[in-house]
N, C-alpha and C positions, 0 to 999 in steps of 0.2 A: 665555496658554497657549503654549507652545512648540511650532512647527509642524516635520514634518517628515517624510519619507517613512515610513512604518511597512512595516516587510520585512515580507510576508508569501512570501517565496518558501522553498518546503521545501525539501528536498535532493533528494525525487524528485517535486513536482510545481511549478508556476509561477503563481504568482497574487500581484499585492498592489497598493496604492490609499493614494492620497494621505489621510491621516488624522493627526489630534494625539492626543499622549502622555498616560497617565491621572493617575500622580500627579502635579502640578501645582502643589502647594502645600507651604511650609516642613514644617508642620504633616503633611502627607499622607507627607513624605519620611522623616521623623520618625516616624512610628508605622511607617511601613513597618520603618524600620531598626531599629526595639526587639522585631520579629517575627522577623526575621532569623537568630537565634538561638538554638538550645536552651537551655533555662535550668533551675532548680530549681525554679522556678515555671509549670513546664509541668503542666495537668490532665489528667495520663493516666497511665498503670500502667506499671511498668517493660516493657523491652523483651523481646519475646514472650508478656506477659503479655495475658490477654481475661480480661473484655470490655477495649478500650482505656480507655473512658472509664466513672469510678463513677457521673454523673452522665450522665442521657440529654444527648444532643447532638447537633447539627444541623448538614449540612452543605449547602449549595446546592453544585449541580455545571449546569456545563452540559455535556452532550454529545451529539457526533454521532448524529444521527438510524441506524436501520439495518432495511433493507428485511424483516428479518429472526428483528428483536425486537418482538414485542406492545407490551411496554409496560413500561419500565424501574422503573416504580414497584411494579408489581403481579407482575413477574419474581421467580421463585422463586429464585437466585440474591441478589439486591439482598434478598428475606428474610430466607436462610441468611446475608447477609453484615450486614446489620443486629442480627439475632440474636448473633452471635458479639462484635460488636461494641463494642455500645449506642449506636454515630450511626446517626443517622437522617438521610437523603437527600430533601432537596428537589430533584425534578428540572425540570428545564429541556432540552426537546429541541432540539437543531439541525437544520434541514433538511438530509437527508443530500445534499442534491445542490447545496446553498448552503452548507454549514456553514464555508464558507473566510470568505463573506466577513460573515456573523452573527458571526463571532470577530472581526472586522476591526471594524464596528463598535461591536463590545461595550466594546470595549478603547480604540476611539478617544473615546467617549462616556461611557467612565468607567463604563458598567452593566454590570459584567460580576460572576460567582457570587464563592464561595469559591473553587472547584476547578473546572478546566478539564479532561475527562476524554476521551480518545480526537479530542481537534480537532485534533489536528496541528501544534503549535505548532511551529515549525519553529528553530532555533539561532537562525539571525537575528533575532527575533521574542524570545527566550529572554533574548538581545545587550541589545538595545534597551530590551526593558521591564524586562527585569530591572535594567539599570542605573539607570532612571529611580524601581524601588520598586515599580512592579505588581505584579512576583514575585517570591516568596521565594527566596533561596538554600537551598539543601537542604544542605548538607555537615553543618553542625553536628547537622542532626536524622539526619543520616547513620552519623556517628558516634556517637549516642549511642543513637539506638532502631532501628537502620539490621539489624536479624537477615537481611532476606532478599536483603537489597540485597548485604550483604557475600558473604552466598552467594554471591550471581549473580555478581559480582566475581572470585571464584575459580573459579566454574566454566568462566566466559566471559572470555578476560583480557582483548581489545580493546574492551568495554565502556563502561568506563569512562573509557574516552580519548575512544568517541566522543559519550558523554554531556555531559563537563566543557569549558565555555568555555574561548578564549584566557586570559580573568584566572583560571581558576584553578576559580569555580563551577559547582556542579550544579544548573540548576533545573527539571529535568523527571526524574519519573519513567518508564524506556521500557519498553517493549514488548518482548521477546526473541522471536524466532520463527525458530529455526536451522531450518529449512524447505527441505529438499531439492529439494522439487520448486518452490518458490517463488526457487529463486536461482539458477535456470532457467526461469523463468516463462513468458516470451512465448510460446508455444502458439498454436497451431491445431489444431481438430477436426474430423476429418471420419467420417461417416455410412458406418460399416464395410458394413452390408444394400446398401447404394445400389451400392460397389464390388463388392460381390460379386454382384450382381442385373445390373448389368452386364458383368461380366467383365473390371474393372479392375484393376490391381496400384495400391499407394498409390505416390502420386504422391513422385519426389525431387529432380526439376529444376520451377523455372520452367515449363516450355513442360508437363512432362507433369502438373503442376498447371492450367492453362490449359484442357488438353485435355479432364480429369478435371471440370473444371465446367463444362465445353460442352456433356459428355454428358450430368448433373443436370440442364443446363434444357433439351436437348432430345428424352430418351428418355425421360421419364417412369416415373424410375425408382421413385417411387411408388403406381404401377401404378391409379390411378383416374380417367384416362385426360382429365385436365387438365394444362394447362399453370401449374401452380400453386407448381411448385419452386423456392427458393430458394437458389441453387449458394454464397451466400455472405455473409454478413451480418458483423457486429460492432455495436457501440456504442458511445457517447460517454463512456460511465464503465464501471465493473466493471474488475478488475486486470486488464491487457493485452488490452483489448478495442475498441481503437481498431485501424485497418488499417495507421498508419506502423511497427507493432512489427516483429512476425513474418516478411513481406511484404518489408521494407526490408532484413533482414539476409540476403538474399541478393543482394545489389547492395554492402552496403557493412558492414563491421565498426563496432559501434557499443555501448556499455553501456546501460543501462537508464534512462539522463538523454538519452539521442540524442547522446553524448557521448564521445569514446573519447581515447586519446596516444598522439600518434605521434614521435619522436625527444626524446622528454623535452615533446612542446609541447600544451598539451589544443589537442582540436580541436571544431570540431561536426558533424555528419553532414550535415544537410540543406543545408549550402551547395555540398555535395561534387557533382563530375560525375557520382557512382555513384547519387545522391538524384535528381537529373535522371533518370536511366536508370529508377529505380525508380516514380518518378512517371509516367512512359512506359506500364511495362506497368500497373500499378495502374488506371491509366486507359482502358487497351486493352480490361479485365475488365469496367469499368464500361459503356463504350462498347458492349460486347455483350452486356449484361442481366446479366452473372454475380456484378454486387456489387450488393444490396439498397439505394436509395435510402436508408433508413430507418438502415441504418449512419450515417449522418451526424447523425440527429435524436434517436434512440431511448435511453430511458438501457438502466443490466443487466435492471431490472424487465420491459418490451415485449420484448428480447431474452430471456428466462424464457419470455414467453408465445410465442413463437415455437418455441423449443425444446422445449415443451410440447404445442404443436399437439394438441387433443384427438381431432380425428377420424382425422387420419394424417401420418406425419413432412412438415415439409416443406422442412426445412434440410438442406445436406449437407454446408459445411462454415461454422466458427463460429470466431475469433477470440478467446480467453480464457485466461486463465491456468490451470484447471481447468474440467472438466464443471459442477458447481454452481455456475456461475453463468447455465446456459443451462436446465438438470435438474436432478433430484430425482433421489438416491441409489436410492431406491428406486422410481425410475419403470425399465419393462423399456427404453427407452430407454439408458438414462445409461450400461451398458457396452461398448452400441454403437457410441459415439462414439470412436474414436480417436486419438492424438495423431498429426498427420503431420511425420515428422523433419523439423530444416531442410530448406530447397530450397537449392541449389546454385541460383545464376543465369547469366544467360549468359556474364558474364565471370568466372568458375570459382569464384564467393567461395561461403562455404558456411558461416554460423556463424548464432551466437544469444548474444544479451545476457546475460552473467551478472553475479551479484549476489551475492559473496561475505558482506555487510553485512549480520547479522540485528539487525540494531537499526534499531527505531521509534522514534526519541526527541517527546519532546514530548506523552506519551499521558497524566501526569497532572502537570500543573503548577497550587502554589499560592499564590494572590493575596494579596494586603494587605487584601482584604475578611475574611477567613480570622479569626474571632477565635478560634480555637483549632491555629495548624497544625500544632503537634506531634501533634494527632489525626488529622489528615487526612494527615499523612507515613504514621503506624501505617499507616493506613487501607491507602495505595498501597503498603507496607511488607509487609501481609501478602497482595495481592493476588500477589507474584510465589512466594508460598507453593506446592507441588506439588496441596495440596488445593484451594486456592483458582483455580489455573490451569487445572486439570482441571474442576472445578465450574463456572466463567465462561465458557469454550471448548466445555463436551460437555455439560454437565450434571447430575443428582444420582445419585449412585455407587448401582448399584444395578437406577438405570431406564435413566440415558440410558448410563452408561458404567460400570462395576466393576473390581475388582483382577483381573488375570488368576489362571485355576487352574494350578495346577501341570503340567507337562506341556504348556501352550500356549507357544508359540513366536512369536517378533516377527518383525516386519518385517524387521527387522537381522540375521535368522538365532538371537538370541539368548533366553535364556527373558523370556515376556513379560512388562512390571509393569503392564499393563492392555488393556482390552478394551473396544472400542464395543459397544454394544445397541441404541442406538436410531439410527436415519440420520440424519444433519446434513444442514444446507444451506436447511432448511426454515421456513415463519415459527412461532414459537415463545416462550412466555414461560417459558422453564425456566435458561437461560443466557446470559450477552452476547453471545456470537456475536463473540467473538476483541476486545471493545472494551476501552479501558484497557488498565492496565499486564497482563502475564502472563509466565511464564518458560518458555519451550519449549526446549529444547535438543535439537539433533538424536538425543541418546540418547533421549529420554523420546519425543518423537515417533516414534520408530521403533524403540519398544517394546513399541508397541500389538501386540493380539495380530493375525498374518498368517492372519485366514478368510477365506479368497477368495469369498467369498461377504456378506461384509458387511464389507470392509475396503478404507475411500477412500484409506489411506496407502498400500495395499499395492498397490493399482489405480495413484495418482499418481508413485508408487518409479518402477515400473514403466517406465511411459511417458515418464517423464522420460529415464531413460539414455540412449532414444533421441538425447535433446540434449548428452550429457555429452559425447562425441568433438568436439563442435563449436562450443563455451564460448570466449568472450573471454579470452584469456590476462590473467591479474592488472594486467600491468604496462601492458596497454593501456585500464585501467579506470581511471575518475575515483574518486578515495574518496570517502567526504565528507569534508569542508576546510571548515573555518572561514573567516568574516570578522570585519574590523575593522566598527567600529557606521558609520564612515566608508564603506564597501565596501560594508557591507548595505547601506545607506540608496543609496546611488547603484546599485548591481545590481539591485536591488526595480524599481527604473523599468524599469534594462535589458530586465529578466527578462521582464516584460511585456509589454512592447512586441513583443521579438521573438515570443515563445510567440504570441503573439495573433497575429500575422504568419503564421505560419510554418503556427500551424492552419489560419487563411484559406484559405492560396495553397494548402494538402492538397488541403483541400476543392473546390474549387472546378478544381483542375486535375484533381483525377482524376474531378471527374462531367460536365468540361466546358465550365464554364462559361469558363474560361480555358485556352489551348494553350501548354503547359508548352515545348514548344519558340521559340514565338514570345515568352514573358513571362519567360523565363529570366534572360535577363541583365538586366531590369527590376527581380526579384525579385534577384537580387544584388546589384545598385544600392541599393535598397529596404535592404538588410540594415544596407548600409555606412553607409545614410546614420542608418539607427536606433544605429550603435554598437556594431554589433558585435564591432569589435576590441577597443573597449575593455571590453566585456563579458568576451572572452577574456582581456586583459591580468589582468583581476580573478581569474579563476580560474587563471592561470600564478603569479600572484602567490599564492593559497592553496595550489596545491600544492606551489610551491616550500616553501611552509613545513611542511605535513603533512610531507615529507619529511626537511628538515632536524628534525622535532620528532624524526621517528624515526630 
């Protein structure tokens, strides 16, 4: 069997491990390549035609686990979607806090589903196996039974640029999510009762950020006359709820990879003297109780129950991309919480990561185990359907969410084409909870009807503008950028090594156990000696090409 680095690095996270390739055999290569194909002899109903298939039929899927969903088998969704259908889903869960490296295995070991459904398969990963026959190319069944795909194509043009490999293939189905307040994400919240019980203004520098959690843990601002407040927490997962996001962009301009361009050259943030400065105060916070040990251990789950606190608040301010991931929509809590605009730092910088990019690619991709994929394309085919997207994300029309009546009004100012009923955020077996393919486009998302009273878009709109004056100019954002299988395979180690690195010395400088000013230039040494030039050279070298592509 041919050995080789297997890329598991995404384009917004960092993981991957030495492993060998699945199809491995003449024979393996070959049947791979006679699936590849749309043909006449595909068992399924013309295109937009249901059910897909006349005969019941079977799909294995494996997918990420979600703190959020009961149970994907017995999910009223995965019902309604089976019903319409006539496949039936065998499932397979991945641990949602392992799921990087269950797919890493699967793949190296040759035991992996039909269909790979919301794991992240990242381009590199897409490169690689794809070339070897693991995975199907998708164009043929694109073009022939491709209804919603092609929609999505014209609705969204950059798409499918960022879909389609160097050679030319499609093999993953993505995810659309034109998300407003998601492509300004890094967030922090803070405990609006707490400022006001003190008599605090929110905080918009550094130092009166500082100030503002000094008085959290030492006035007792939740009046039960313990020393029990916690001025500042985050977590190890959950969207931007690590402390380098938020925190760091006020010392140094950086995109949502810790990644930014400066005179046409990428760069990376944390080698930079403004990352040193950053780690300084970070650790100044921690050094005086105001950042939660448990930030560093805890996943979104323990940070939930924090935010939760059943007897009395005891958080005041919280690191996350939105309130749901620390509350419950409908707890009196949740619009409490406030977004605090960027901080301004000391040496005058004042922005926040933005993420022009609403595509997830890699959320359903199909294998050579697949004895039917022109079913299974249908399948992720009609997922980015408006009913099917609205149905997987919120619900059934009706209970969790309905058409808007006439006379309600969206987000957007304009008349709305729907309406929430029931809260999200919550655990639930009625819909995926945003997993797999879906089509959101900023119209349809902020279409939803504006009741200030039961409306999470119209509450995250909101809070976001705060961040819109202070957005990463386009031109100093990394895109994502393809590699050669040559470039994967050698970045994948890169990738690693540093990311693993670089979390470390976070860690460890901002709770102490290392003095960021003594281990500085060690920790630069350290960088140089893992490669990180040539890490960089690899991505100077894909975006010169993104570039020239366009």
């Amino acid at each position: 069997m041919k050995k080789r680095f297997m890329a598991a690095v995404a384009l917004t996270t960092s993981l991957a491990l030495l492993s060998a390739c699945g199809a491995d055999t003449e024979a393996d290569r070959k049947e791979a390549a006679s699936k590849a194909e749309a043909s006449s002899d595909d068992q399924v109903t013309g295109p937009g035609e249901f059910p897909i298939t006349k005969e019941k039929t079977t799909l294995k899927v494996m997918v990420k686990g979600s703190s959020v969903v009961e149970n994907f088998a017995t999910n009223e969704f995965t019902k309604w979607l089976e019903e319409k259908t006539n496949i039936h889903i065998e499932w397979e869960v991945a641990p949602e806090k392992t799921f990087a490296e269950k797919l890493n295995v699967s793949l190296a070991s040759g035991d992996y589903p039909d269909v790979l459904l919301s794991m992240s398969v990242s381009p590199i990963q897409q490169s690689i196996y794809g070339k070897d026959g693991v995975f199907i190319p998708l164009n043929s069944y694109i073009d022939k039974y491709g209804v919603e795909m092609k929609k999505m194509f014209g609705q969204i043009s950059y798409v499918k640029d960022l879909i389609t490999l160097p050679d030319g293939k499609i093999y993953s189905v993505p995810q659309v999510n034109d998300c407003y307040h998601c492509s300004l994400g890094q967030k922090m919240w803070i405990y609006q009762p707490w400022l006001d019980k003190l008599g605090l203004k929110m905080p918009t520098t550094t130092e009166e950020f500082y100030q503002v959690l000094k008085a959290f843990k030492e006035k007792d601002p939740n009046g039960n006359g313990k020393a029990d407040e916690i001025a500042l927490v985050g977590a190890t997962n959950g969207p931007s709820s690590t402390l380098d996001l938020f925190l760091t962009s006020a010392f140094i301009e950086k995109d949502f990879n810790l990644k930014y361009v400066k005179d046409g050259k990428v760069q990376v943030a944390y080698n930079q003297p403004e990352w040193k400065e950053a780690l300084k105060y970070i650790s100044k916070l921690y050094a005086e109780g105001l950042v939660s040990p448990q930030t560093f251990t805890q996943d979104r789950a323990k940070l939930k129950q924090m935010g939760l606190n059943p007897e009395i608040p005891i958080v005041g301010a919280i690191a996350s991309q939105n309130q749901t991931v620390f509350s419950d929509v409908d707890n009196p809590r949740f619009k409490d919480f406030v977004a605090v605009p960027p901080l301004q730092g000391p040496g005058g910088v004042r922005s926040t990561a933005y993420n022009p990019y609403a595509v997830s690619t890699g959320q359903f991709v199909i294998t050579n185990k697949a004895k039917n994929p022109a079913a299974a394309f249908r399948l992720a085919d009609l997922l980015l359907s408006q009913e099917a997207t609205l149905r997987s994300t919120q619900g059934r029309p009706g209970q969790e969410w309905d058409w808007a009546a006439p006379g309600e009004i969206g987000v957007n100012g304009k008349p709305a084409v729907w309406k929430t009923i029931a809260p999200n955020g919550k655990l639930q077996n009625v819909h995926w909870a945003q997993a797999g393919p879906s089509l959101r486009t900023n119209d349809l998302r902020l279409s939803v009807a504006a009741d200030p009273k039961n409306s999470l878009e119209l509450i995250l709109f909101n809070e976001t503008k705060k961040y819109e004056p202070y957005k990463l100019a386009m031109d100093k954002i990394v895109p994502p950028v393809f590699f050669t299988n040559e470039q994967a395979e050698e970045l994948s180690n890169l990738e690693k090594s540093l990311t693993d690195y670089r979390t470390e010395f976070f860690a460890k400088t901002v709770t102490g156990s290392l003095d960021v000013e003594k281990e500085w230039n060690n920790y630069l040494n350290t960088l140089e000696k893992m490669n990180i030039k040539r890490y960089l050279e690899i991505y100077q070298d894909a975006y010169k090409q993104y570039h020239a592509k366009k």
